[in-house]
C-alpha positions, 0 to 999 in steps of 0.5 A: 598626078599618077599613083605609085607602085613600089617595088625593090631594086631599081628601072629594069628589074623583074619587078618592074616588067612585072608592074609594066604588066600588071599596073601599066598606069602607075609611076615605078617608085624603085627601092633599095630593099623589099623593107624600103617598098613596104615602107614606102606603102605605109607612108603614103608615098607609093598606093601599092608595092610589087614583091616577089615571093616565089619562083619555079627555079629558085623556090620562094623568096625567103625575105617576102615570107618572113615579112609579110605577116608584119608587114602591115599590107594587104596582098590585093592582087598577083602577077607571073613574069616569064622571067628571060635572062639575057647577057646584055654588054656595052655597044660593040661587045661580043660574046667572045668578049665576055669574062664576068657576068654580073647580077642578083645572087637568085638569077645566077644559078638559073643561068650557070649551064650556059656560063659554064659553057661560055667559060664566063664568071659570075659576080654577084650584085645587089640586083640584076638592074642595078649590075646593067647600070653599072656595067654600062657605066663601067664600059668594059667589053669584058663585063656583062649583066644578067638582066632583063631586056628591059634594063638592056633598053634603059641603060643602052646595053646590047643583047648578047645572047638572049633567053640563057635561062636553063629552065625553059619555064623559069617564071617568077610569082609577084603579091601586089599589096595595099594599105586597104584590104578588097574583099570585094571583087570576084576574078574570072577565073577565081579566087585566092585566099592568103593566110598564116597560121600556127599550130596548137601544142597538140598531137597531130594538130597540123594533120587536124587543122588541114583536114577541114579542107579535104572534108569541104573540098577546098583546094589547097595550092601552096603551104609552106612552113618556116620557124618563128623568132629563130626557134626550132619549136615555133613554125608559122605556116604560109597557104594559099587556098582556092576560094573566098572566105564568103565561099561555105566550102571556104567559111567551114574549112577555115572555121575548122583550122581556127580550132587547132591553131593559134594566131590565124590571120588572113593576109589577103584574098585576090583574083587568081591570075589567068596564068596560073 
């Protein structure tokens, strides 16, 4: 029986290029949101799920960060997907054709030079796969979805205009998270670690706390900050650093942010992709 990897959305999604990718192996358990996947790790039904958490056009993926310091996973791995959009309408359908566009309320404003110069409307749907179903089951010339080339080949709709993305560079990062930590693998081409943290109620606590990663040279990729419980006082921070725990760089650097923090926890350490 093969395992399972969760992700949010359903066959054809981004997420599902990105488990294709990266978990060629494992059977895709689609979802109805990134809660569902979580859960659906927790109760034993799917071994992993693929969550994005951020992209290069979009930004982060606000629900991602907010869930995953509770969510009980361990992120245990990452993946890029070169995130292609593409116009795909029912068999027979011409560009000329097309009046609305419909997919995720992230992928439309990644695409809106190119509806704006086709004079295409755009409509929201609960994600981009789902809108490539619908659109072929609808069987209207006039619809189309925004969606991958995948969903086009799942559901019998035809590539339209391929690659409308306005960034050229339009990339999408994925955490693939466990019930079970591993500490234990080294990358070829290194390691992040995850964490969260909060500041003490202390003058330049921030400034202190991140100054034991300059002194020993730890290279600090991401820090992203977002409020705690909906309070303009509390703010919890998401990094990711290069380096293992076990590295002496990276055991005095967090040694230091224990010091003038509250509430660290370290939520996974994994391989860097090769195409960081």
């Amino acid at each position: 029986m093969r395992q399972k990897i969760a992700i949010q959305g359903e066959l054809g999604s981004y997420s599902h290029e990105a488990c294709r990718d990266k978990r060629p192996d494992m059977e895709v358990l689609p979802c109805r949101g990134f809660e569902d996947a979580i859960q659906a790790v927790l109760d034993g039904e799917a071994e992993l799920a693929m969550l994005p958490v951020e992209n290069t056009t979009y930004g982060r993926v606000a629900d991602i960060h907010r869930l995953l310091p509770h969510s009980g996973l361990k992120i245990i791995d990452e993946a890029f997907v070169r995130v292609h959009i593409n116009l795909l309408g029912v068999p027979g359908a011409k560009l000329d054709d097309i009046r609305e566009a419909h997919s995720h309320l992230v992928l439309l404003p990644q695409c809106a030079t190119f509806l704006k110069n086709n004079n295409i409307r755009g409509r929201v749907s609960p994600d981009n796969a789902r809108a490539a179903r619908e659109v072929a089951e609808r069987g209207d010339p006039t619809h189309a979805a925004l969606a991958s080339e995948l969903a086009g080949e799942i559901y019998g709709l035809d590539v339209l205009a391929r690659h409308i993305e306005d960034q050229s560079n339009n990339t999408t990062r994925f955490l693939i998270m466990s019930r079970e930590a591993d500490t234990s693998r080294r990358g070829d081409n290194g390691m992040i670690t995850s964490f969260v943290f909060q500041v003490r109620n202390i003058p330049a606590a921030l400034y202190k706390a991140m100054g034991g990663f300059a002194t020993n040279g730890v290279n600090m990729t991401k820090l992203e900050s977002y409020m705690v419980n909906g309070s303009f006082t509390a703010t919890q921070f998401y990094a990711d650093i290069d380096g293992h725990p076990e590295d002496e760089n990276v055991r005095l650097a967090l040694d230091e942010l224990a010091y003038f923090t509250t509430d660290v926890e370290i939520l996974g350490v994994y391989p860097a992709d090769h195409r960081r």
